[in-house]
N, C-alpha and C positions, 0 to 999 in steps of 0.2 A: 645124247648119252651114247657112251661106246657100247660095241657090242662086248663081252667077256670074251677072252682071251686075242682082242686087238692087237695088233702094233700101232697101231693108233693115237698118237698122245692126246690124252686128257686137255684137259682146261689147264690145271696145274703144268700138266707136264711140258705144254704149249708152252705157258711161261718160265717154265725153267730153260728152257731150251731156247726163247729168247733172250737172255739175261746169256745164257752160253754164247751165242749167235756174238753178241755184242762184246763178250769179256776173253773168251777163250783164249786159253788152257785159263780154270781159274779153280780155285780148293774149293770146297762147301762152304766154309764159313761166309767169301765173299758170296756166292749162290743164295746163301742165306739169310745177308746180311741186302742183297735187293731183294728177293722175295718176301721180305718180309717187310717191305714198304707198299704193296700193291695186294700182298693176303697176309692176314693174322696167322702167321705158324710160329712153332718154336720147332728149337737147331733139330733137335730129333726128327721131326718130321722131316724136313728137310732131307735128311740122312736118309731118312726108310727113301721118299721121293725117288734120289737119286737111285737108290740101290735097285728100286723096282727097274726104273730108266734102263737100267744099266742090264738087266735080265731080258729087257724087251728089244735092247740091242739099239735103242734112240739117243744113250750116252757112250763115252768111251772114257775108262779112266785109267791114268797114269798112277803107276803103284810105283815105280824108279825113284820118284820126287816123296819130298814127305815137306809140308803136308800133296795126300794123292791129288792129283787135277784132273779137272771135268773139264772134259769136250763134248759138244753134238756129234756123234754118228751119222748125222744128216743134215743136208745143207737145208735152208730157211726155200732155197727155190725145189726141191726136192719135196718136202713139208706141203709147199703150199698149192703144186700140182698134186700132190697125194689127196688132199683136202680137197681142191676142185671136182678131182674127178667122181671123190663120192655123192658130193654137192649134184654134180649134175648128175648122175645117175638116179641118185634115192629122191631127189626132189624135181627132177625135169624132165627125168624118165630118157637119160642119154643124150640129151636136147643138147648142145651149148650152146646153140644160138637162142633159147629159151631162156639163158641164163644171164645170155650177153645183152637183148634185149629188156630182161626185167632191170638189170642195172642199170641200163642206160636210159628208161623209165620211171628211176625213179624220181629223176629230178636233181641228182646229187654229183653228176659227171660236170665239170666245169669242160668252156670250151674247147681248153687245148685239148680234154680227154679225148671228147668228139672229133677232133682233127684227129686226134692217135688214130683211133677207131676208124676211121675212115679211108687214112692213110692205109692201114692194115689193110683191111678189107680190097683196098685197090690192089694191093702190092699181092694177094691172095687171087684177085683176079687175072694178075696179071695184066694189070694196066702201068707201072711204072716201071 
């Protein structure tokens, strides 16, 4: 759960913003018309969604155009170091390597991940 008064997106707002991510520049209706194959909303909601977005400074929208278009404020890699960092913080206590090792624990990295992973780690030591 968010804390009140986040910039933080929601679960919802997560997925509005990818539905952005993928469509952008795109009106509500199309916004609404995916969102609404993945959560039960009707268009209003949608609309309140956006306009919150839009307060928190996570959308941007074009008023020039009619109907107006929705963009993300923030890139998808932007997002998802924002998310990491709380991630490790509130649950590994600043760890990343606490983080990097539970995932790679848990049985769900396919080989090449491990190459990745390994790869990095050389290239951080300074061996390639």
């Amino acid at each position: 759960m968010r804390e009140l008064g986040s910039s933080q997106p929601t679960a919802v707002e997560l997925e509005i913003l990818r539905i952005l991510w993928d469509l952008e520049p795109c009106p509500v209706r199309e916004v609404h018309i995916r969102l609404s194959q993945v959560k039960k909303t009707n268009y209003s909601t949608t609309v309140k969604m956006l306009s919150v977005m839009l307060q928190k400074g996570l959308v941007k929208r074009n008023e020039q155009v009619n109907p107006h278009q929705y963009r993300s404020a923030i890139t998808r890699q932007k997002a998802a170091k924002s998310f990491l960092s709380e991630l490790i913080e509130k649950v590994y206590d600043g760890s990343a390597m606490s983080l990097v090792l539970q995932a790679l624990s848990s049985g769900k990295a396919s080989q090449e991940e491990i190459a990745e992973a390994r790869k990095l780690l050389d290239q951080m030591e300074g061996k390639s």
